[in-house]
C-alpha positions in Angstrom: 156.8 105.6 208.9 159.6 102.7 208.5 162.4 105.6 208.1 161.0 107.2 211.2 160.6 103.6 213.9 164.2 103.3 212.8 165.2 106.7 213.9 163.6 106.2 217.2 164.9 102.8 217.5 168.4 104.0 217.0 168.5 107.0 219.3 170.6 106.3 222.9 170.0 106.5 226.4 166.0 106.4 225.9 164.2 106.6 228.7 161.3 103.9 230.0 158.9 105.9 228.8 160.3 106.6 225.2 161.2 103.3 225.2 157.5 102.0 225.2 156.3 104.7 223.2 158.5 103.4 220.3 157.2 100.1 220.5 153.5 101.3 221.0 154.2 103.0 217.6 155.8 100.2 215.9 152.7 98.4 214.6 154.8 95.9 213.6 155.4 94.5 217.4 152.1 93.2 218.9 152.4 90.6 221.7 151.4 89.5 225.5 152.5 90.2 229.1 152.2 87.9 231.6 153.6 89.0 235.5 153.3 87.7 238.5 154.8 88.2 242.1 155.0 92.6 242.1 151.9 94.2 240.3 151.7 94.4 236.6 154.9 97.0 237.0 156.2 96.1 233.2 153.4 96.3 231.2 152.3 99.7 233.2 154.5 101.8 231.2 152.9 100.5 228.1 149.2 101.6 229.1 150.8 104.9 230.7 152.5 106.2 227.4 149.6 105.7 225.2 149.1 103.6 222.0 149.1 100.8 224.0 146.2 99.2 221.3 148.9 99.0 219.0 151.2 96.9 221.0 149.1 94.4 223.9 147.2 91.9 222.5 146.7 90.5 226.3 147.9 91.1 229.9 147.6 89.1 232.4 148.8 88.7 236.2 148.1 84.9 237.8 148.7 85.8 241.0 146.6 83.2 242.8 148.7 79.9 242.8 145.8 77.9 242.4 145.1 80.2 239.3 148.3 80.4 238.2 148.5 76.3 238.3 145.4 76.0 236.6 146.5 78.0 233.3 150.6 77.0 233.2 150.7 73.9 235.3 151.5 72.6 238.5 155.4 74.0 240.3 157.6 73.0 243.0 158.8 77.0 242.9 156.8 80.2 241.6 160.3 82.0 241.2 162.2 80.2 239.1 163.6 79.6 235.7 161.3 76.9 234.9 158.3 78.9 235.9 159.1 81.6 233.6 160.0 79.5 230.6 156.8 77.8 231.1 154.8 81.2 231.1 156.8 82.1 228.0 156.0 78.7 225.7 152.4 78.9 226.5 151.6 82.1 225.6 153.5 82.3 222.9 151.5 79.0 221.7 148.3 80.9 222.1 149.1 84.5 220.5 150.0 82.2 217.4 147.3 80.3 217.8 144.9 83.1 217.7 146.4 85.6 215.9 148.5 83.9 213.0 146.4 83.4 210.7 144.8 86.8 211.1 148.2 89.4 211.1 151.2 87.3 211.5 152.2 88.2 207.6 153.0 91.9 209.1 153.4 91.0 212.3 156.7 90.6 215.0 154.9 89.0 217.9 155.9 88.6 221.7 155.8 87.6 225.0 157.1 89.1 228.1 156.9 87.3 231.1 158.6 87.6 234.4 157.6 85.8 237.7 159.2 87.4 241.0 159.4 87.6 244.3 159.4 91.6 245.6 160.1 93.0 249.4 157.4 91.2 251.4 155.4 93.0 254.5 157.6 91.8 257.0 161.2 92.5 254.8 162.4 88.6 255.0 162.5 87.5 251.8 165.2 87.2 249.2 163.9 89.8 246.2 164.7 88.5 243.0 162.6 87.1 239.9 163.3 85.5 236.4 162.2 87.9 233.3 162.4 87.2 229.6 161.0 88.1 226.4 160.3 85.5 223.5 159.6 87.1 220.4 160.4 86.8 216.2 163.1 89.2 214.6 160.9 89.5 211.2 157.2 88.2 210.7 157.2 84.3 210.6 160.3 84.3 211.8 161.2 81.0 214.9 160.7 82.8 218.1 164.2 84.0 219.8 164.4 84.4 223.5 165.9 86.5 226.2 165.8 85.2 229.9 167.6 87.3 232.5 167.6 86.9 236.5 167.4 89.8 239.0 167.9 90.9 242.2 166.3 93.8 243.8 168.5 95.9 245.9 166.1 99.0 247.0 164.7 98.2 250.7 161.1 99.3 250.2 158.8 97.3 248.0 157.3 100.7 245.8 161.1 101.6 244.7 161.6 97.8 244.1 158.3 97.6 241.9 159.6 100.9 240.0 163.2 99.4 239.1 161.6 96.1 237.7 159.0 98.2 235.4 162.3 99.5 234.2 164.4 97.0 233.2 161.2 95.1 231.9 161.3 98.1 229.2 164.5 98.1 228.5 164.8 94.5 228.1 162.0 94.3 226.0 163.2 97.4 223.7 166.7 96.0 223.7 165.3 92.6 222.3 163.2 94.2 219.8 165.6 96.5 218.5 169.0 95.6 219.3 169.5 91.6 219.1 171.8 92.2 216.1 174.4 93.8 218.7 173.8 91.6 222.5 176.8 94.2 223.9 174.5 97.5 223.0 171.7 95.1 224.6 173.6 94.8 227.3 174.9 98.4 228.0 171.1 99.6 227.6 169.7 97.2 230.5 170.1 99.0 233.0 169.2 102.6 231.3 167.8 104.9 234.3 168.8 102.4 237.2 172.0 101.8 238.5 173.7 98.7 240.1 173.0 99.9 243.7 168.8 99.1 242.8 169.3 96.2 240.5 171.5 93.3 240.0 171.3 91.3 236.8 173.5 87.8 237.6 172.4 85.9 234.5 171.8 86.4 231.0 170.5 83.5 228.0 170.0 84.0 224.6 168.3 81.4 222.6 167.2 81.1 219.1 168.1 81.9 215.8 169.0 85.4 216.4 171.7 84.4 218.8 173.0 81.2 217.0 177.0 82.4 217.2 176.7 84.1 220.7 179.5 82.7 223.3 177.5 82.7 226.1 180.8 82.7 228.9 181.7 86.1 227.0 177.7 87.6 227.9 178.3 86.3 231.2 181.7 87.8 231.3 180.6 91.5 229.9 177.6 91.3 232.5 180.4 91.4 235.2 182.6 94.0 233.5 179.2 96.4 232.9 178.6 96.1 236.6 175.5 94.7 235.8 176.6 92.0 238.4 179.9 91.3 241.1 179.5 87.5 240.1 178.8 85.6 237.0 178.9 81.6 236.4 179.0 79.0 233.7 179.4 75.6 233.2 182.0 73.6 231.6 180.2 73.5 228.6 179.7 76.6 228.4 176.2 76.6 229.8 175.3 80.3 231.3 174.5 79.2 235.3 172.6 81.2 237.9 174.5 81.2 241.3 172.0 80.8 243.7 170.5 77.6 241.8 174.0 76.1 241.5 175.1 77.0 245.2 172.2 77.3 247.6 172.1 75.1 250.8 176.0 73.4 249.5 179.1 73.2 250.9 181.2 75.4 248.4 185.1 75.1 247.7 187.2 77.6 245.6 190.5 78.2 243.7 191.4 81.4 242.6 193.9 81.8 239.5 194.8 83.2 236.5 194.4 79.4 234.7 196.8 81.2 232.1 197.2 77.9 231.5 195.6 75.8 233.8 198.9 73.4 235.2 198.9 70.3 236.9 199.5 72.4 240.3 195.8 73.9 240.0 194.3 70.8 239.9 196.2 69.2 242.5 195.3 72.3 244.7 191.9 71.5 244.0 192.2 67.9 244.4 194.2 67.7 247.7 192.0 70.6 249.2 188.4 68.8 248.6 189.6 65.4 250.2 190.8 67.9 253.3 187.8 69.6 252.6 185.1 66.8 252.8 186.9 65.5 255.9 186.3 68.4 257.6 182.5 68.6 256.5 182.1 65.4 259.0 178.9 64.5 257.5 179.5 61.3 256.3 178.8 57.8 258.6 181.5 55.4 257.6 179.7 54.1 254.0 177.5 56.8 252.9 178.7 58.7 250.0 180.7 61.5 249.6 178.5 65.2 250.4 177.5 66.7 246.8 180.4 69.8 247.4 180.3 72.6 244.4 183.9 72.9 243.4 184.3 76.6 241.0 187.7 77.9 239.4 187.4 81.7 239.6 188.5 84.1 237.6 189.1 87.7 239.1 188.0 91.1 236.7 191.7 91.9 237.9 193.5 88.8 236.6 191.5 89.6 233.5 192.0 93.0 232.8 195.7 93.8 231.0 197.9 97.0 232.5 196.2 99.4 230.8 192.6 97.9 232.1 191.3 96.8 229.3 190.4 92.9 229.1 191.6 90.8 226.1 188.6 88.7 225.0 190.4 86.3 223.1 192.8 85.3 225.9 189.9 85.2 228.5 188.2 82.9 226.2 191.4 80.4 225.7 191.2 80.4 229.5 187.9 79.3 229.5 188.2 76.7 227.0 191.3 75.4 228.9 188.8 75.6 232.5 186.2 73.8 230.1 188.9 71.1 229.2 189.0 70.0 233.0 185.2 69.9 233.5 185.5 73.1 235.7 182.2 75.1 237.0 184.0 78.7 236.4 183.0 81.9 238.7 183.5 85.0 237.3 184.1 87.6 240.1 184.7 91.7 240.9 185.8 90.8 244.5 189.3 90.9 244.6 189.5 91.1 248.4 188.9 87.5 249.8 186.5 88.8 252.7 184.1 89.9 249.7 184.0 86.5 248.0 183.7 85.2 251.3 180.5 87.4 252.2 179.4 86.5 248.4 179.7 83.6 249.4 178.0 83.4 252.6 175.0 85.0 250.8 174.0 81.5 249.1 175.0 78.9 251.8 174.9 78.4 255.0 177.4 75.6 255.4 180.7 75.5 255.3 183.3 77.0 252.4 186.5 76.6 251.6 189.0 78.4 249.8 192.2 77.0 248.3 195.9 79.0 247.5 199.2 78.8 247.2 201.2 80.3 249.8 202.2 83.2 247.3 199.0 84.1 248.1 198.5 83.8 251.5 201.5 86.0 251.9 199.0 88.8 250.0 196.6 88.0 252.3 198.3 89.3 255.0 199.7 92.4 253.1 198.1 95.6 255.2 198.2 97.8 251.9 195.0 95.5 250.6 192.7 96.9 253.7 193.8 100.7 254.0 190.2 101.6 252.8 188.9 99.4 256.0 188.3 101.5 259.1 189.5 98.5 260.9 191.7 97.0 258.7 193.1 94.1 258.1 191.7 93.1 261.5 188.0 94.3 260.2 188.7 92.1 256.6 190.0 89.0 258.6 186.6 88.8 261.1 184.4 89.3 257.5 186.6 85.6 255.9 186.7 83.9 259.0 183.1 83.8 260.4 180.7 81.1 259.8 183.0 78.1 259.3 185.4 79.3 256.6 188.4 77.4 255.9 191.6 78.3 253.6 193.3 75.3 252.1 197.1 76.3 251.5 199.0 74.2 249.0 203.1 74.4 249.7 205.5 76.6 248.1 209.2 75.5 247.0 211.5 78.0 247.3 213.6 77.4 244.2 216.6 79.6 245.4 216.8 78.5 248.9 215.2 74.7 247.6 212.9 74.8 251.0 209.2 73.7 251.1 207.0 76.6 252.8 204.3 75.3 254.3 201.8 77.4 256.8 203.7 76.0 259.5 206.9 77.6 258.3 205.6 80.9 257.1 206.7 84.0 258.5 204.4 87.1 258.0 205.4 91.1 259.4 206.3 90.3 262.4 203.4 92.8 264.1 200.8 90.6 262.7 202.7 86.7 263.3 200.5 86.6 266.2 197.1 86.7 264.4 199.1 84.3 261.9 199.9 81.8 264.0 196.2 82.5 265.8 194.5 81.6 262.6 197.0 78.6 261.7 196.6 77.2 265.5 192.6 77.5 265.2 192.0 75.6 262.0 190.9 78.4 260.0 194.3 78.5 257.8 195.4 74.9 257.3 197.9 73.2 255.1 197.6 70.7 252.5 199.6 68.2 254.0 198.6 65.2 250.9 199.5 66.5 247.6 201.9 65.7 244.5 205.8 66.7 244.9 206.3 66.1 241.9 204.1 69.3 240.8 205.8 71.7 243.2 208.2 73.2 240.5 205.7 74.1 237.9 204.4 77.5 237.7 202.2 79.3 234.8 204.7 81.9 234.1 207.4 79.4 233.2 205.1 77.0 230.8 203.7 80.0 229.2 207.4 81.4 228.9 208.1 77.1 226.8 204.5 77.6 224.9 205.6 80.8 223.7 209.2 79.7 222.6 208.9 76.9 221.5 210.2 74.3 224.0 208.0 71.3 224.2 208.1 70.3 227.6 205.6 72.5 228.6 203.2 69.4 227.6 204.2 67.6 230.9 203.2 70.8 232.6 199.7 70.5 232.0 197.2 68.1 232.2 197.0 65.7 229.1 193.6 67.1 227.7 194.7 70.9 228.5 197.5 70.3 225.9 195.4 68.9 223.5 193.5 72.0 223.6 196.1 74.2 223.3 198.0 72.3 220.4 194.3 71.8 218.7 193.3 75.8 219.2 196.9 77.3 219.2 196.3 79.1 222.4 198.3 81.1 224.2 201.1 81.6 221.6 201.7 78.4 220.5 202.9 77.8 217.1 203.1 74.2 215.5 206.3 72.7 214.5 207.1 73.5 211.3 206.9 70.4 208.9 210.1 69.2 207.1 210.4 69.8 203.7 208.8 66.7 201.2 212.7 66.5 199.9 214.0 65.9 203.3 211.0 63.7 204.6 212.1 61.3 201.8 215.2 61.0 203.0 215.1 60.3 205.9 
């Protein structure tokens, strides 16, 4: 029977239904579902299939809030990571408390659990939920866990209730049978959808099954899978859902390579956000400064090498050198500004910034980008610029001709200078006018090109700590001095 699981547990591109076939046969998996906010949709395809004796031990579906409070608790929000984790720990408590003793020598037990919010009568709500799976690898085993947040794309509530049934299955067979490999988990989550129904923005692994996981590369892969446009995580490496780090705030962005991270970037960043919170205008003179979320974002197309692939090692040394500046990092497929900008828009209503050189701000006004626009550049330029968006343009110096270009000085193709100096003249394009001249003739090409040969004043380049990191780590190329031999230590 063992030889046979393993064969089904192997196979590819399984279905939903297969999928829970497998595991109603497994009489090794035996565990609870708990759902609440779309139907019972996950735990469906386990009755449907048959064998479902085998495999549910309980399911149950608080929908009531009062009901829901009485079992896991008072919460300030149904949908929400905390909600879930809460359904997870105290189930989990009670299958072991009731069924330990009796089966858990032969038993891998589980909870699924997932707590969303689906297409409403009226079609104005955001559809998302929090799912995850908490569950032991081998019987005994500490409980390993899988949370993952979606959002529901389809506009009617049946096809919406269908998709989360899905990926319920799949990540409940992935957990179950994949955990040794999280990028085959990965690949199989969205088996039988697509990314136009279903969005999966965050991804945590806990537990002893995931102890050497880098959770920045998970959130990474979940962009580069298309499993999401936009992934986020913390300075410490901490996996962060976007909506919870960005709703109702005033956001500010930099865009870059951070290949490494110079003193320019964070002066851009710097100078921008003091521009920034004085245009916000919501402080009286004394109150503090507005809580302002500041991200460093990485593009999939400054990541990806010529040929397209992505070099994990160097994006990691770029995130450890982000990490080394206490940087929120965004992860993002919109390599057109009026995307990020609509992205954006999706989680705030107040006002964004976004901060560039004016290397940048020249591509921004390169026609080629828009070509797939009916209108255009025109078309991409009224998507950035509505709803109180700002671009913060840090000054270029021209080292042949040793001028300073600043937005006021900035010449585009001259059919378009007029919607230039429209822009400029409005406030939606404004120059950094505070920032550090000393920092003006450092670019990342040119201390990548000292890392990599050797010359050490690339260290004045880059903040203190970033060349720490990179001495420490040896990222990037770098190479230590080699040591003098013993013979000629000594005599000296």
């Amino acid at each position: 029977m063992e030889g046979a699981l393993e064969q089904k547990t192997d196979r590819k591109n399984l279905v939903a239904q297969q999928k829970a076939l497998a595991i109603n046969l497994d009489p090794r998996k035996y565990g609870t579902f708990a759902e609440i906010g779309a139907g019972q949709e996950v735990v469906r395809w386990f009755f449907q299939v048959g064998g479902a004796a085998g495999t549910i031990a309980k399911s149950i579906s608080a929908y009531d809030m009062t009901v829901s409070d009485a079992i896991y608790g008072p919460s300030p929000r149904y949908v929400s990571r905390e909600r879930l984790q809460t359904m997870l720990d105290y189930e989990y408590a009670l299958l072991q408390e009731r069924l330990q003793e009796k089966r858990g020598a032969d038993t891998d037990f589980f909870v699924f659990a997932d707590t969303v919010a689906a297409r409403n009568f009226k079609g104005t709500n955001e559809c998302h939920g929090w799912m995850g799976i908490k569950y032991q690898a081998t019987p005994g085993a500490e409980p390993s866990q899988i949370l993952i947040h979606v959002r529901m794309l389809d506009k009617d509530n049946v096809a919406q209730q269908q998709a989360l049934g899905i990926i319920g299955v799949n990540l409940i067979y992935g957990a179950l049978y994949h955990y040794a490999s999280p990028d085959d988990l990965l690949h199989y989550l969205i088996d039988d959808l697509s990314a136009e129904r279903i969005e999966v923005d965050m991804i945590k692994f806990s537990g002893p099954e995931f102890q050497s996981i880098d959770h920045r590369l998970m959130s990474l892969k979940l962009v580069q899978l298309e499993l999401s446009d936009a992934a986020m995580f913390s300075a410490s490496g901490e996996v962060l859902q976007p909506s919870e780090v960005l709703h109702k705030k005033p956001i500010l962005v930099e865009r870059g390579s951070f290949r490494p991270v110079t003193h320019v970037n964070m002066d851009m960043l710097y100078s921008a956000r003091q521009q920034f919170v004085n245009h916000l205008g919501m402080r009286q003179e004394g109150e503090p400064e507005p809580e302002v979320v500041t991200l460093m974002e990485l593009t999939m197309r400054n990541l990806r090498a010529p040929g397209g692939d992505i070099d994990y090692d160097d994006f990691l040394a770029r995130a450890d050198v982000l990490a080394a500046t206490g940087a929120t990092v965004l992860i993002s497929d919109y390599f057109e500004y009026y995307r990020l900008a609509s992205y954006l828009r999706s989680q705030t209503k107040l006002p964004i910034g976004i901060t560039m050189g004016v290397p940048s701000l020249i591509d921004l006004f390169d026609e080629k980008y828009y070509e797939h626009l009916e209108g255009g550049i025109l078309e991409s330029f009224g998507r950035l610029f509505r709803n109180d968006l700002t671009l913060y343009v840090y000054p270029l110096l021209d080292v042949a001709s040793r001028q300073l270009v600043t937005v006021q000085k900035l010449k585009v193709a001259p059919r378009l200078q007029g919607l230039y100096e429209h822009l400029a003249e409005n406030g939606y394009i404004e120059s950094i006018d505070f920032y550090n001249r000393d920092y003006l003739r450092i670019f990342s090409r040119d201390v990548l090109d000292k890392i990599g040969c050797g010359d050490p004043c690339w260290e004045t380049m880059v903040p203190a700590a970033v060349a720490k990191l990179i001495k420490e780590r040896g990222l990037f190329g770098y190479r230590r001095p080699e040591s003098p031999p013993i013979e000629a230590a000594a005599a000296k």
